[in-house]
C-alpha positions in Angstrom: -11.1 2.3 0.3 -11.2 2.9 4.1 -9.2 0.7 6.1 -9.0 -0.1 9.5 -10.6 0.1 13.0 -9.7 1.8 16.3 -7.2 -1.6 17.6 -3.9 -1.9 16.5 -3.4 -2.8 12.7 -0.7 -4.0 10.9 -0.1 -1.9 7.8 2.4 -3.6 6.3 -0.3 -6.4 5.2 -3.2 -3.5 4.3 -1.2 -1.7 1.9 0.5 -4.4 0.4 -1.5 -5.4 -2.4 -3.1 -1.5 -3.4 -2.2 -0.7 -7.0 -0.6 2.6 -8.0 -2.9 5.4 -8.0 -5.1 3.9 -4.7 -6.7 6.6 -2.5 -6.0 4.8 1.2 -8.4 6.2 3.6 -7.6 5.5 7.8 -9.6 5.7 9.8 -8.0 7.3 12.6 -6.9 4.5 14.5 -3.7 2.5 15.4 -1.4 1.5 12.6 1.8 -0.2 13.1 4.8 -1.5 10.6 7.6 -2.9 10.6 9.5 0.0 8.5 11.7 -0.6 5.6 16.0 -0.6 5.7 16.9 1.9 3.7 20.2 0.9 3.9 19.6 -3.5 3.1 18.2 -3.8 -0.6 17.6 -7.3 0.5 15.2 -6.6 3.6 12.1 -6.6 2.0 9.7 -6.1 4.4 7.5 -2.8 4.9 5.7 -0.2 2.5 7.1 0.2 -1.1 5.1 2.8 -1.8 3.4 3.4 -5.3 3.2 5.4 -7.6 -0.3 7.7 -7.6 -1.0 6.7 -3.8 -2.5 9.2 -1.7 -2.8 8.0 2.0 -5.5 10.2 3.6 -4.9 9.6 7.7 -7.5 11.3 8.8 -5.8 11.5 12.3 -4.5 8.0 12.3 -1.1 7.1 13.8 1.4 5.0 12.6 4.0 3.2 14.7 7.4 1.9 13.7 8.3 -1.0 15.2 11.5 -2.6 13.2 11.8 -5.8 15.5 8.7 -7.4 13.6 10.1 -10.0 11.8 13.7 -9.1 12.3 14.3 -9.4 15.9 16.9 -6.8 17.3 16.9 -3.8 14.7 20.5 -4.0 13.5 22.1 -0.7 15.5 23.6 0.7 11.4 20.3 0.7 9.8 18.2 3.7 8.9 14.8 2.7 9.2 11.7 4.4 7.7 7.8 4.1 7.0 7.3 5.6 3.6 10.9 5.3 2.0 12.9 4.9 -1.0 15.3 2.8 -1.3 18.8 3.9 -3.6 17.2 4.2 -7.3 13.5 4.0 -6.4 11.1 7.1 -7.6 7.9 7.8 -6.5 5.8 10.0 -8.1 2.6 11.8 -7.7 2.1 10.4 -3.8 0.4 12.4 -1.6 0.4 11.8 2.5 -1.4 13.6 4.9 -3.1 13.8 8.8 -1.0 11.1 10.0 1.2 11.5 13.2 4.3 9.1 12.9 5.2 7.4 16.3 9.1 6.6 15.7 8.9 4.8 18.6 12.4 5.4 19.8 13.4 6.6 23.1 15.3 9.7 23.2 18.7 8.0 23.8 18.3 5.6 21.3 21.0 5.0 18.9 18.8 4.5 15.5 18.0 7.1 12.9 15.5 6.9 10.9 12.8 8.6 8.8 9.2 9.0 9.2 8.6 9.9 4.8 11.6 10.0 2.6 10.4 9.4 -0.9 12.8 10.5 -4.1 10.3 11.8 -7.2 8.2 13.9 -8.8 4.5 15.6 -7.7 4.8 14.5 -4.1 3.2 16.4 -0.8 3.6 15.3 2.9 0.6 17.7 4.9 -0.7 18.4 8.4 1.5 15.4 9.9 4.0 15.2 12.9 6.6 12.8 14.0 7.1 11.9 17.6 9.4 9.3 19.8 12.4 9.5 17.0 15.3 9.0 19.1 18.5 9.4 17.5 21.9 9.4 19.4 23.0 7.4 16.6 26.8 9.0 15.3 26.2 7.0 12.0 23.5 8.8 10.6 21.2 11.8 10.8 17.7 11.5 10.8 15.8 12.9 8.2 12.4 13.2 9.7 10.1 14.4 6.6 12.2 14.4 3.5 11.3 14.8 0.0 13.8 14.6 -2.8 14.7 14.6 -6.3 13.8 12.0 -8.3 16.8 9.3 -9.4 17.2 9.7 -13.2 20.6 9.8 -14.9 21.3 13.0 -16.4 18.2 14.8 -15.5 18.2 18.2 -13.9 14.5 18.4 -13.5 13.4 20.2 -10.5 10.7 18.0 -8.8 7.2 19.6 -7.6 7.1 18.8 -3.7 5.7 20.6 -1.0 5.9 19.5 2.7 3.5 21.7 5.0 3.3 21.3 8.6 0.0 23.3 9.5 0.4 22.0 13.1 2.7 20.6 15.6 5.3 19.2 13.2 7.8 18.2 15.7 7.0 16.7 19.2 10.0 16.9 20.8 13.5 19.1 20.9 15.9 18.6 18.0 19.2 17.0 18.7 22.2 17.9 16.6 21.8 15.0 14.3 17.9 15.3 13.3 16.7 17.2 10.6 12.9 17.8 10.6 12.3 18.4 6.9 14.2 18.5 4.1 13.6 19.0 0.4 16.5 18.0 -2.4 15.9 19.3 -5.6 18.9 18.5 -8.3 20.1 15.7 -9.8 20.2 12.0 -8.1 22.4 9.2 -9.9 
């Protein structure tokens, strides 16, 4: 299914009814969302992301923009595009050719996280993140993160690859960003 033309779309509305196992093709253009809080189980808005999804970019960008819907982002939260939330798995998700526009100014005192899925079979490629911000002393930003999956008990090592062919990072590091990460182990 390709999706989209070169305006601004909101993405939060085009992905929200694709089943598990859609292939989402961009088209290049201007995306925008209003992110998910990793940290408020009961802020529902954004992308729950499904299981089987591949989300081909094809250069596209995709903005955060937490104020849609919410007003002022609360200055605790950790907000993300494609997240889990505490005890959500995705498996077998593939994301690629997308540049994530955080859309934070340097000094900005939110962290947050472009991808950071917990599962199994997952692979972030060719994709950068830009406009991140963080001078936020609550929490680090994990840029591109792909962890374990959450299952009691398990030690199963997942199969995820992140590979940044170009660019990855648009801007210096500060001490509390993290461009990618991958946790293997167990998550309870």
């Amino acid at each position: 299914m390709i999706m989209g033309v070169a305006q601004e779309r909101d993405l939060d509305a085009l992905l929200a009814e694709q089943p598990a196992g859609a292939r989402i093709e961009l088209d290049g253009g201007l995306y925008v969302t209003a992110g998910r809080d990793q940290s408020n189980r009961d802020d529902h808005r954004g992308i729950t992301v499904r299981p089987g999804w591949t989300i081909e970019g094809n250069g596209s960008t995709i903005r955060l923009d937490p104020r849609r819907g919410r007003g002022q982002p609360r200055p605790d939260a950790l907000y993300g595009i494609f997240v889990s939330r505490y005890g959500e798995n995705a498996k077998e998700v593939r994301i690629q050719d997308i540049t994530f526009d955080m859309g934070y100014a340097a000094d900005s005192l939110h962290a947050c996280s472009a991808v950071g899925l917990f599962g199994d079979n997952m692979s972030v490629e060719r994709c950068r993140v830009m406009h991140w911000g963080n001078g936020s002393r609550i929490a680090e930003s994990f840029l591109i993160s792909l962890g374990a999956p959450y299952r009691q008990g398990s030690s199963l090592a997942p199969q995820n690859v992140i590979r940044m062919s170009w660019s990855g990072i648009a801007a210096p590091l500060p001490d509390e960003a993290t461009p990618t990460s991958m946790r293997t182990g167990t998550n309870t």
